[in-house]
ZAVOZA-837752 format. One record per residue (C-alpha): residue number from 1; residue in one letter; x, y, z. Coordinates in Angstrom, 2 decimals. Each point is the difference from the previous one (the first is absolute). Example, Ala and Ser with C-alpha at 12.3 -4.5 7.8 and 13.67 -1.06 7.14 Angstrom:
% ZAVOZA-837752
PT   k r       x       y       z
PT   1 A   12.30   -4.50    7.80
PT   2 S    1.37    3.44   -0.66
//
This chain:
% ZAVOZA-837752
PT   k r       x       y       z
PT   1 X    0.00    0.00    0.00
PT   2 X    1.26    3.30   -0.81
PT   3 X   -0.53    3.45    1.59
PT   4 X   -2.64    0.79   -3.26
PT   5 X   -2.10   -3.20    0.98
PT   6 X   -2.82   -0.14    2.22
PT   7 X    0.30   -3.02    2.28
PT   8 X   -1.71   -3.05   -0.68
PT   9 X   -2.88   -1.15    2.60
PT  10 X    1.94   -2.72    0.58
PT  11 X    3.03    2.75    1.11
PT  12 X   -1.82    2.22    2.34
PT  13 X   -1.89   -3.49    1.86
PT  14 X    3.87   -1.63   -0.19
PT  15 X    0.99    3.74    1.76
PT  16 X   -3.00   -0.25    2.60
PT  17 X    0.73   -3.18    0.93
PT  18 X    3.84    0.07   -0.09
PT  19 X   -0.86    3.29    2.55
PT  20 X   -1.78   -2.35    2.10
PT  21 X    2.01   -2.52    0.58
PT  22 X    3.67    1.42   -0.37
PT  23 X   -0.90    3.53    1.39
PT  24 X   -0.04    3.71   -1.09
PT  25 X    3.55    0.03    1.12
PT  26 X    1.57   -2.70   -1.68
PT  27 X   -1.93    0.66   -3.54
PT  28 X    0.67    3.61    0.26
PT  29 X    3.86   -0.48    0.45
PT  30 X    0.03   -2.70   -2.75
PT  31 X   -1.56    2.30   -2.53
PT  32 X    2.19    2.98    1.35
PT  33 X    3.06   -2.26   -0.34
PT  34 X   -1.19   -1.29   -3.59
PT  35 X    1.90    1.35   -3.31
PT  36 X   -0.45   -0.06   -3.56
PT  37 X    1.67   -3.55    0.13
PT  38 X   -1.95   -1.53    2.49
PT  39 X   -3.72    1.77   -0.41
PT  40 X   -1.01   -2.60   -2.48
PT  41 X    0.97   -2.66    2.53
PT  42 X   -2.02    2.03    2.97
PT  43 X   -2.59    0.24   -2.81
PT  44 X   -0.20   -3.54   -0.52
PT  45 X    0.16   -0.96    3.74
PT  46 X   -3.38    2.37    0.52
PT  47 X   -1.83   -1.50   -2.67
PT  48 X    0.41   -3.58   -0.13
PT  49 X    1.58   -1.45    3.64
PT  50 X   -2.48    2.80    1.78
PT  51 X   -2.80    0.25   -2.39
PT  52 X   -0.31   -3.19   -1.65
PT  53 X    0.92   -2.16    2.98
PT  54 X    0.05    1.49    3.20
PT  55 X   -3.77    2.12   -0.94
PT  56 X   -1.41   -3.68   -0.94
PT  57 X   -2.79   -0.87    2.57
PT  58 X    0.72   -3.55    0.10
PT  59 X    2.16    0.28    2.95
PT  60 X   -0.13    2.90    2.91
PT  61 X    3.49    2.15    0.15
PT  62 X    0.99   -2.09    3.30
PT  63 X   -0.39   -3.29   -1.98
PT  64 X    2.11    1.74   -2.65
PT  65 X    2.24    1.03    2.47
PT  66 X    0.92   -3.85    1.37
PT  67 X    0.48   -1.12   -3.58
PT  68 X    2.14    2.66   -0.76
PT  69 X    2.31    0.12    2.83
PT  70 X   -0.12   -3.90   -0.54
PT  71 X    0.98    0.03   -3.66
PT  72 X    2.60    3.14    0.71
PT  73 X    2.08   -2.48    2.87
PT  74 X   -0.25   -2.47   -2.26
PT  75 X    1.44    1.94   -2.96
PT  76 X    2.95    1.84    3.06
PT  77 X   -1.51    3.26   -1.21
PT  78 X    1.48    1.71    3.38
PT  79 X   -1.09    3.34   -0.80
PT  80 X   -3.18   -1.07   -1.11
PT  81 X   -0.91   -2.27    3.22
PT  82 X    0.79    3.50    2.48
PT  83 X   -2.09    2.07   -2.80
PT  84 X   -3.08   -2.81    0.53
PT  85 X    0.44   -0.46    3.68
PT  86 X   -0.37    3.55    0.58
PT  87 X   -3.40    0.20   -1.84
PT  88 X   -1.24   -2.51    1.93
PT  89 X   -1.07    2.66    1.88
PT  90 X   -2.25    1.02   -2.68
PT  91 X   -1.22   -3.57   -1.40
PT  92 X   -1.42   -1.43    3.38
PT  93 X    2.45   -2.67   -0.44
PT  94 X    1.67   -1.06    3.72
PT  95 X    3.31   -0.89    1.74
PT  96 X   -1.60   -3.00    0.00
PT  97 X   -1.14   -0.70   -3.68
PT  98 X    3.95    1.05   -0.56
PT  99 X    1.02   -2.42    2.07
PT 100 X   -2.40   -2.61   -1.84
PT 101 X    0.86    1.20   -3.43
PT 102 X    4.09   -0.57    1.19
PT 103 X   -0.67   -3.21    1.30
PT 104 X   -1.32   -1.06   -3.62
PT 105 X    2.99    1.80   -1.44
PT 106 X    2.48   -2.56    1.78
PT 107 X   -2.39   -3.01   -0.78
PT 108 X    0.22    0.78   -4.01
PT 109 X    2.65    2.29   -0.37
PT 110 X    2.61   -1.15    2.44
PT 111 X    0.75    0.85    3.67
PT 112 X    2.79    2.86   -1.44
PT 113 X   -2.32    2.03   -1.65
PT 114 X   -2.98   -0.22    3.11
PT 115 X    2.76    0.81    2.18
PT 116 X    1.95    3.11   -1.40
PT 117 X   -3.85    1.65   -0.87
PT 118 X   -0.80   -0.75    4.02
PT 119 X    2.82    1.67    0.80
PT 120 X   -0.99    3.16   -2.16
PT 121 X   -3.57   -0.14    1.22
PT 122 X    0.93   -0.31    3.26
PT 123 X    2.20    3.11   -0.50
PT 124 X   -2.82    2.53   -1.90
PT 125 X   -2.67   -1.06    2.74
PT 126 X    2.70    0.78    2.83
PT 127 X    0.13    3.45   -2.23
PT 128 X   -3.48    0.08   -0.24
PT 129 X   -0.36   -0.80    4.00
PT 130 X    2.40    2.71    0.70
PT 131 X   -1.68    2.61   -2.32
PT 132 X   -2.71   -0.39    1.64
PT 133 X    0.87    1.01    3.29
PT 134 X    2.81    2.86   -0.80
//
């Protein structure tokens, strides 16, 4: 999408619900952050991982959530797991559903990968834990 187009539907729902579930915050700084280079990729992002999948009502955003964070360990996307974790606070999902969706990890992924992304949640909810109280 270019500066001339109008965003698609699909766009500004993938921009609501990216919002939602990643925060004001965290979507403002990517899109402050993004170039020339990388705008197609934000683009592309918006529309189909948080339009066409994430928007789908097949699955609430804390089901989502789990499978995401689940397929993310899985995958050692380390940056990715402490992005999800954090907007667990926004999807519903728990400590505990993170805990579940680990203990599946190390079942079908292997016990490495469940065990570094434990180690990162447990990190982002103690920042989470001590956000909350500063």
């Amino acid at each position: 999408m270019n500066e001339a187009s109008i965003p698609s539907e699909r766009y500004q729902q993938g921009m609501a619900t990216r919002r939602a579930v990643l925060g004001h915050d965290h979507v403002d700084r990517a899109e402050a952050g993004s170039t020339a280079f990388d705008k197609p990729f934000q683009d592309l992002i918006t529309e189909a991982a948080w339009g066409h999948v994430w928007s789908r009502p097949a699955f609430t955003k804390r089901e989502r959530s789990i499978v995401t964070i689940a397929l993310l360990a899985a995958l050692g996307q380390d940056d990715e797991i402490a992005m999800h974790v954090r907007a667990t606070a926004n999807t519903g999902a728990s400590r505990e559903d993170v805990c579940e969706a680990l203990l599946h990890v190390a079942i079908y992924a292997g016990v490495p990968a469940a065990n570094h992304a434990i180690k990162i949640a447990k990190q982002v909810f103690e920042q989470m834990d001590a956000e909350k109280t500063a």
